[in-house]
C-alpha positions in Angstrom: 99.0 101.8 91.8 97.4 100.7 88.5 93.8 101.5 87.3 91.8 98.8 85.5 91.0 100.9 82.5 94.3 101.0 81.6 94.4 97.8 80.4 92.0 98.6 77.8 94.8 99.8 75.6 96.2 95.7 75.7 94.3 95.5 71.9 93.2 92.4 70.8 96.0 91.2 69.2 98.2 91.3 72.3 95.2 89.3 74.1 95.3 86.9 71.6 98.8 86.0 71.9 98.5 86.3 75.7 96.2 83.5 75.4 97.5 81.5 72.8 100.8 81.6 74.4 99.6 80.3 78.0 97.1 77.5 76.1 101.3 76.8 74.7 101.9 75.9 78.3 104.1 79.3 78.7 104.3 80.4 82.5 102.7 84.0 83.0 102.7 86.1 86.7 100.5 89.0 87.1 101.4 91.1 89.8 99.1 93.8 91.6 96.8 94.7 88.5 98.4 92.1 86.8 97.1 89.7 89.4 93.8 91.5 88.6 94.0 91.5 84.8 93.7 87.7 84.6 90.4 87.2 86.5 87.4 88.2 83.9 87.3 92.1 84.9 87.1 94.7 87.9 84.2 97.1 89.4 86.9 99.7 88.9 86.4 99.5 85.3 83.4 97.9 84.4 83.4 98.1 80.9 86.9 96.4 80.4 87.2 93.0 80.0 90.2 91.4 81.9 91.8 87.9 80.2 89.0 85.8 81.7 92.3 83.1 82.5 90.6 83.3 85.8 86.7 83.2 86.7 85.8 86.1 88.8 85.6 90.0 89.1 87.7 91.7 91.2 86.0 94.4 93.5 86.5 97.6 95.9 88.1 96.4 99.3 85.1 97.5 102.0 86.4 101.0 103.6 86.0 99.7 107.0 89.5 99.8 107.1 91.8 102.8 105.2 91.4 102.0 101.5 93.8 101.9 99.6 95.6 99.0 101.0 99.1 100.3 101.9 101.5 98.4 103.7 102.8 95.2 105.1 100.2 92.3 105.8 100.6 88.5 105.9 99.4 85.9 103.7 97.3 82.6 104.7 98.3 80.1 102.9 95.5 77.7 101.7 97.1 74.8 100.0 100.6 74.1 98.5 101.2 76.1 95.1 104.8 76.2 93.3 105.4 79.8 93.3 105.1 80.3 97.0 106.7 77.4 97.7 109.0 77.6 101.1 106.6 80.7 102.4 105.0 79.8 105.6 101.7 80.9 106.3 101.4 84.4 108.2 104.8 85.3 106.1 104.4 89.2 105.4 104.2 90.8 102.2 103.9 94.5 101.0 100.4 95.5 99.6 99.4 98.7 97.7 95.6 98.5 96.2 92.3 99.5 96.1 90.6 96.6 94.3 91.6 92.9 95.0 90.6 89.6 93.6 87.8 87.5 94.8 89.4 84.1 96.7 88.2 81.3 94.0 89.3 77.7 93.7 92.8 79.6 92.4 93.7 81.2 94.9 96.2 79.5 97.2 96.6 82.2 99.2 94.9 85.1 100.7 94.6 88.2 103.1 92.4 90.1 105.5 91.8 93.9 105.0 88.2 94.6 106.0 87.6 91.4 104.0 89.5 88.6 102.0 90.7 88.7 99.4 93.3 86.5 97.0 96.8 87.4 97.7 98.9 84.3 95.2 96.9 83.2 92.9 97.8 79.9 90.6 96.2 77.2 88.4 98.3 75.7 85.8 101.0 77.8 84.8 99.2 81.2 85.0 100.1 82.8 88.5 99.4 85.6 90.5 100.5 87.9 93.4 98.6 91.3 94.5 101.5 92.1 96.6 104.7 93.5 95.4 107.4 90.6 95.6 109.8 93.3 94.6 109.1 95.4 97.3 108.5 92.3 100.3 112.4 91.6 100.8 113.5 88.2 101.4 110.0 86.4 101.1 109.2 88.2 97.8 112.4 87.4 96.2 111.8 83.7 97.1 108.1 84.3 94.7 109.8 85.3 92.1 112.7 82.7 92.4 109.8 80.0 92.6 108.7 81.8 89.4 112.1 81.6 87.3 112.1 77.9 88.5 108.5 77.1 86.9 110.0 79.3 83.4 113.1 77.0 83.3 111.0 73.7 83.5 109.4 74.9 80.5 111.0 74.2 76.9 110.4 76.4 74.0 107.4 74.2 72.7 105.9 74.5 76.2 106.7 70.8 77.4 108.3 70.7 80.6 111.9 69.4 81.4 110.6 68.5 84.5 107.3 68.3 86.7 106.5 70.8 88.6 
């Protein structure tokens, strides 16, 4: 698992061309504290700003359940979204995290442990998971296939070859 803080060493110049590179119309995934990173910061690390892509702060899951968030749980989906394209709702995904995303008008999915929280995350081409597709089998390579698809409508000056 990742820790908030460690983004702090991401200097302004790599933010900067984060940001100028998504306003481009480049296609950007977080995943797990990447996921995190792109809402405007985290409780765990109050002090560090996150890319503000995303309104929000991410926050502590409640420890009415074990915390941290280990394991397989499924995903609700709340309305259609290109990188989870094909997933059903109630599709499992593995989870490892302490902190999660607040479910905002991006997130087009989400997931119950102790209390929801955004599980896919999307609004133009910036995207997010807090599970590991690399670690969910057949349904997280089918993510980041969706994901590849979105890069490959996408053309060096950040028109797309096709709508998506």
């Amino acid at each position: 698992m990742g820790h908030f803080g460690a983004t702090a060493a991401i200097d302004e110049t790599w933010r900067a061309a984060i940001s100028r590179a998504v306003d481009a119309g480049v296609p950007l995934l977080g995943i797990c504290l990447g996921l995190q990173y792109l809402f405007d910061g985290s409780d765990e690390a109050p002090g560090v700003a996150g890319l503000s892509l995303l309104r929000g702060r991410c926050a502590r899951l409640p420890s009415t359940l074990k915390v941290p968030h280990v394991g397989w749980n499924t995903v609700d989906l709340k309305r259609p979204s290109h990188i989870a394209d094909g997933i059903p709702t109630g599709t499992s995904f593995y989870f490892t995290h302490s902190y999660a995303a607040p479910v905002t008008d991006a997130c087009v999915a989400e997931t119950t442990h102790s209390a929801a929280f955004a599980a896919i995350v999307e609004r133009g081409r910036v995207f997010g998971a807090q599970f590991h597709p690399e670690k969910s089998g057949d349904a997280g390579v089918r993510v980041l296939r969706n994901f590849v698809a979105v890069t490959k409508a996408v053309t060096r000056d950040g028109s797309t070859t096709r709508r998506y």
